[in-house]
PAZAPA-4460 file (N, C-alpha, C; in steps of 0.05 Angstrom, whole numbers, plus 32768, in hexadecimal, padded with zeros to 4 digits):
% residues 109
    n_x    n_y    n_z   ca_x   ca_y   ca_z    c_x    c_y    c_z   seq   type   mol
   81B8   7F0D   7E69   81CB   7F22   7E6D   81C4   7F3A   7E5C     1      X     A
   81BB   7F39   7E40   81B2   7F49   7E30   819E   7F60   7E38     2      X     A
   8185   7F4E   7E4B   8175   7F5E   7E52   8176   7F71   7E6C     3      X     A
   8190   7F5E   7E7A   8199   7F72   7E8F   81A9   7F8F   7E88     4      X     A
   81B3   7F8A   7E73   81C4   7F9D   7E67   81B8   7FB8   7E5A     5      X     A
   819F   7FA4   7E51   818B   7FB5   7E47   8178   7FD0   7E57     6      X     A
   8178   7FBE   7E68   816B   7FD1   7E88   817F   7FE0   7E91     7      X     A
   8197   7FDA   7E90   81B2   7FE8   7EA1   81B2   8008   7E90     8      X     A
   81B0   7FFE   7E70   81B8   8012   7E68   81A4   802F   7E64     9      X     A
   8188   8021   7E65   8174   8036   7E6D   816D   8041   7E8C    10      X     A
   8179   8030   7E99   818B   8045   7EB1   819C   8059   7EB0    11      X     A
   81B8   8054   7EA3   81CB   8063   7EA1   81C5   8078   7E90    12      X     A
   81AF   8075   7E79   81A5   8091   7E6E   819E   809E   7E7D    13      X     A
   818A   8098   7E92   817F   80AD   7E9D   8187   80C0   7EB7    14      X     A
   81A2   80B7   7EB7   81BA   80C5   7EBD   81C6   80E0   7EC0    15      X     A
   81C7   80D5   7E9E   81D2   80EF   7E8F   81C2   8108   7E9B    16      X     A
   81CF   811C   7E8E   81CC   813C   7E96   81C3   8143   7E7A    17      X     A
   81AF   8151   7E6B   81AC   815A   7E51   81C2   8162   7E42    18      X     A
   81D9   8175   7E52   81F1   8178   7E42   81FF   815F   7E34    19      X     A
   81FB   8151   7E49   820C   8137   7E49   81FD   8128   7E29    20      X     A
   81E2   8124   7E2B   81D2   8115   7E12   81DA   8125   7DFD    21      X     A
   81D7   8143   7E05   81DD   8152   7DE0   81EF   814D   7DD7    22      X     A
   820C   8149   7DE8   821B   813C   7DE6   8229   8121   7DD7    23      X     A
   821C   810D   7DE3   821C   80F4   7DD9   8206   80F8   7DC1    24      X     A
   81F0   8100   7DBC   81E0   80F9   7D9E   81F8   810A   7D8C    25      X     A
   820D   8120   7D93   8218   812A   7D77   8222   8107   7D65    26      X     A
   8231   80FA   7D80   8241   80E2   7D74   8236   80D5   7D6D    27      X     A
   821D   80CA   7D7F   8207   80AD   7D73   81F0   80B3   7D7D    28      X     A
   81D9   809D   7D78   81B8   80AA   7D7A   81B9   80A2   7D8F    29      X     A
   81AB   80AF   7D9B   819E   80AB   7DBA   818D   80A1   7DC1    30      X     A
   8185   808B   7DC7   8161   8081   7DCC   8151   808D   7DDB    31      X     A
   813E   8096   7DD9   812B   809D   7DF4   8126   808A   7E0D    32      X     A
   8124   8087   7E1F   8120   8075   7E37   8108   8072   7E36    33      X     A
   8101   804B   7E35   80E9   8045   7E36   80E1   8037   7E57    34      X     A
   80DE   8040   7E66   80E2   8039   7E84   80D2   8022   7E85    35      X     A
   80B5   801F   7E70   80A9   8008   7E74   80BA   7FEF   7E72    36      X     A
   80CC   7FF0   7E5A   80CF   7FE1   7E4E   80EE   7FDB   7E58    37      X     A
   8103   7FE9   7E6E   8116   7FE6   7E74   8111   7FD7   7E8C    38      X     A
   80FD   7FDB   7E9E   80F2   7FD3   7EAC   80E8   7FB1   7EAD    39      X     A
   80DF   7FAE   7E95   80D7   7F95   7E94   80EE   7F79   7E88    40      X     A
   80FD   7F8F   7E7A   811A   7F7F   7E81   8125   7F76   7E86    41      X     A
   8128   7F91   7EA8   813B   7F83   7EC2   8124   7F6B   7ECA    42      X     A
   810E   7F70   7ED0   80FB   7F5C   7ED8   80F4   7F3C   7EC9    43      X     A
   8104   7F3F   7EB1   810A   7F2A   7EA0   8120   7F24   7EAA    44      X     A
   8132   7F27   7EA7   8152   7F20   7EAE   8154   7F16   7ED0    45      X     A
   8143   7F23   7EE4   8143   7F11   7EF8   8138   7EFA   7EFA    46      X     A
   811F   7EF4   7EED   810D   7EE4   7EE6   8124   7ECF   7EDA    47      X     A
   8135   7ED7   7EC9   814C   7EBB   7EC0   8156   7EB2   7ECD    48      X     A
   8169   7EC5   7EDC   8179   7EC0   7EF0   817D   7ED8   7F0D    49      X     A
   8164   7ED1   7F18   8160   7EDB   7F32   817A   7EDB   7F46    50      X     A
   819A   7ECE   7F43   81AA   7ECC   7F53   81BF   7EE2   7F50    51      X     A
   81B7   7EED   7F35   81C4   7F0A   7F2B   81BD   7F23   7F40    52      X     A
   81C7   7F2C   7F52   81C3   7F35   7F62   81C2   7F57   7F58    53      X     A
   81D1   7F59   7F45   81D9   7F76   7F2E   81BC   7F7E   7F2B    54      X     A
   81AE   7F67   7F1D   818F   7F68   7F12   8180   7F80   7F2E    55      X     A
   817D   7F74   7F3B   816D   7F7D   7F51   8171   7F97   7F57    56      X     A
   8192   7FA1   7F59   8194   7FBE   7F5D   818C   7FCA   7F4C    57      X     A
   818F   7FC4   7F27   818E   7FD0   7F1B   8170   7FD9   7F16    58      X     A
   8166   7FC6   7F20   8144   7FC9   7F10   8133   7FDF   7F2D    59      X     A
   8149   7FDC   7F42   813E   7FE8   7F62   8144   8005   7F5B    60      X     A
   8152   800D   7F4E   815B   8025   7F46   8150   8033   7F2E    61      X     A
   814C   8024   7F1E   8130   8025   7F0C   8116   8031   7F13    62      X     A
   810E   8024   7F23   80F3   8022   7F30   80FC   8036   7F43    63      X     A
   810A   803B   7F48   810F   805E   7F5F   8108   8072   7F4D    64      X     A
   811F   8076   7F3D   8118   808A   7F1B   80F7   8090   7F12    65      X     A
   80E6   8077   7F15   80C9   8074   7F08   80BA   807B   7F24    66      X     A
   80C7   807F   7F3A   80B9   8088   7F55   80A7   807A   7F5E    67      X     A
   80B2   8056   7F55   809E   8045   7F60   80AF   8036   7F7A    68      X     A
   80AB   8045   7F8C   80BE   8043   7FA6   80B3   8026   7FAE    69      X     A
   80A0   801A   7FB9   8094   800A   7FC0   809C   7FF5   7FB3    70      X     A
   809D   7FF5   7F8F   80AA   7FD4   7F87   80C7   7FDC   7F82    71      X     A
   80CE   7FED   7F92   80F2   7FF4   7F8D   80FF   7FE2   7FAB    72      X     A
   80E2   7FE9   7FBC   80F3   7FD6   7FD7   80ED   7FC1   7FDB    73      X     A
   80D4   7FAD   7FC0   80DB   7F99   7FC8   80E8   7F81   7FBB    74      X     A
   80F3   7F99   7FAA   810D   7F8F   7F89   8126   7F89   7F9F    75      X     A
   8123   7F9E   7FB6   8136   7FA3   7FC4   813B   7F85   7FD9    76      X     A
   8128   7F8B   7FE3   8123   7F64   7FF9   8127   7F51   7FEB    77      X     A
   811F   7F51   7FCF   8124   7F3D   7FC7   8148   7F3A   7FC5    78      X     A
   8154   7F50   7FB9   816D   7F53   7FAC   817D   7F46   7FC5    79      X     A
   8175   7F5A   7FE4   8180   7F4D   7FFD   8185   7F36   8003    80      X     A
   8173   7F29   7FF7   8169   7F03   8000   8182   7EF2   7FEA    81      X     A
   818B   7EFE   7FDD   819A   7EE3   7FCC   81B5   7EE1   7FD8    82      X     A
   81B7   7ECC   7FD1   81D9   7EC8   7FD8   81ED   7ED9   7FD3    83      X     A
   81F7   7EDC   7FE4   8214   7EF0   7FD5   822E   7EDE   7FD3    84      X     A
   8235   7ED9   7FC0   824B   7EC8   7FB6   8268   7ED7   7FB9    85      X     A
   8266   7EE8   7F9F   8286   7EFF   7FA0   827C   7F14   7FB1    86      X     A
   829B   7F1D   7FB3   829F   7F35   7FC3   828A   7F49   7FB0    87      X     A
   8287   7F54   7F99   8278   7F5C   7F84   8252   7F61   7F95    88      X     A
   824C   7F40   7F94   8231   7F3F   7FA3   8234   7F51   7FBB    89      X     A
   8247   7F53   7FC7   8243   7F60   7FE7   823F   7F76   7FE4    90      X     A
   824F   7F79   7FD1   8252   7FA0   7FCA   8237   7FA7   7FC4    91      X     A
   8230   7F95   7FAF   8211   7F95   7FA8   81FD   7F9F   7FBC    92      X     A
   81FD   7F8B   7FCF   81E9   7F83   7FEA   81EF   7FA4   7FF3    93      X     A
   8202   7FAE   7FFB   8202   7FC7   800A   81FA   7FDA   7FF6    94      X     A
   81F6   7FD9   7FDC   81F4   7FF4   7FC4   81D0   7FED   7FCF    95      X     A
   81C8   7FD6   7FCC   81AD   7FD5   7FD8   81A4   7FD8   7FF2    96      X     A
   81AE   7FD5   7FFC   81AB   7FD8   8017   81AE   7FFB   8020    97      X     A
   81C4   800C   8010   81C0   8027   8009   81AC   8033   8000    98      X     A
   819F   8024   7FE5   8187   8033   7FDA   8172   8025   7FE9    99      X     A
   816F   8018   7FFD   8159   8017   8012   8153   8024   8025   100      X     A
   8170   802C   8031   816C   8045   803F   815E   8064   8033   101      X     A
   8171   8066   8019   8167   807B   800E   8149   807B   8009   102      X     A
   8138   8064   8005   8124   8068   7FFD   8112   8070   8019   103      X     A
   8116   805B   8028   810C   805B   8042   8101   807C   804D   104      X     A
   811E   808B   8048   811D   80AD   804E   810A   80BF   8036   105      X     A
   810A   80B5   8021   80F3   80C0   8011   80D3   80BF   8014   106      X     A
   80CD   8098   801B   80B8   808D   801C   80BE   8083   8033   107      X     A
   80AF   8091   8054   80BA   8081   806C   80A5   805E   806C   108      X     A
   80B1   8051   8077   80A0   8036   8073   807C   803A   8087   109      X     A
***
């Protein structure tokens, strides 16, 4: 969970708006985003537990950011293929199933 968290949150940096970071460093330090290394992560954390379905978007959305469209859709197939247990997973399944489309219209297949 650590390392998913870990990847989540070098997502949600790269988010932010510059205002927004000058912002947040007045209060606390700000890390720089290591995409290699947020990256390898999420790709750790599925590797534990591949049924985490969170993992998959997060690292698919990752790999959009790093404009590696190609292993974003098939973070994506894979993320599709697991079980969906909670209502949570479903929501999941369609947030991917969204950034598939979106990619699709960037990079047509």
């Amino acid at each position: 969970m650590v390392l998913f968290m870990e990847g989540r949150f070098a997502l949600a940096l790269s988010s932010l708006t510059e205002e927004e970071k000058a912002a947040i460093r007045k209060e606390l330090p700000l890390p720089d985003i290591n995409w290699a290394e947020a990256e390898a992560k999420l790709r750790e954390s599925i590797a534990i537990n591949g049924a985490l379905i969170d993992g998959y978007v997060t690292l698919a959305y990752l790999l959009v950011k790093m404009k590696k469209y190609a292993e974003a859709k098939e973070v994506i197939v894979k993320g599709l293929s697991q079980q969906l247990v909670t209502k949570s997973d479903q929501e999941v399944a369609q947030e991917l199933k969204s950034l598939q489309t979106r990619i699709n219209n960037i990079v047509p297949q």
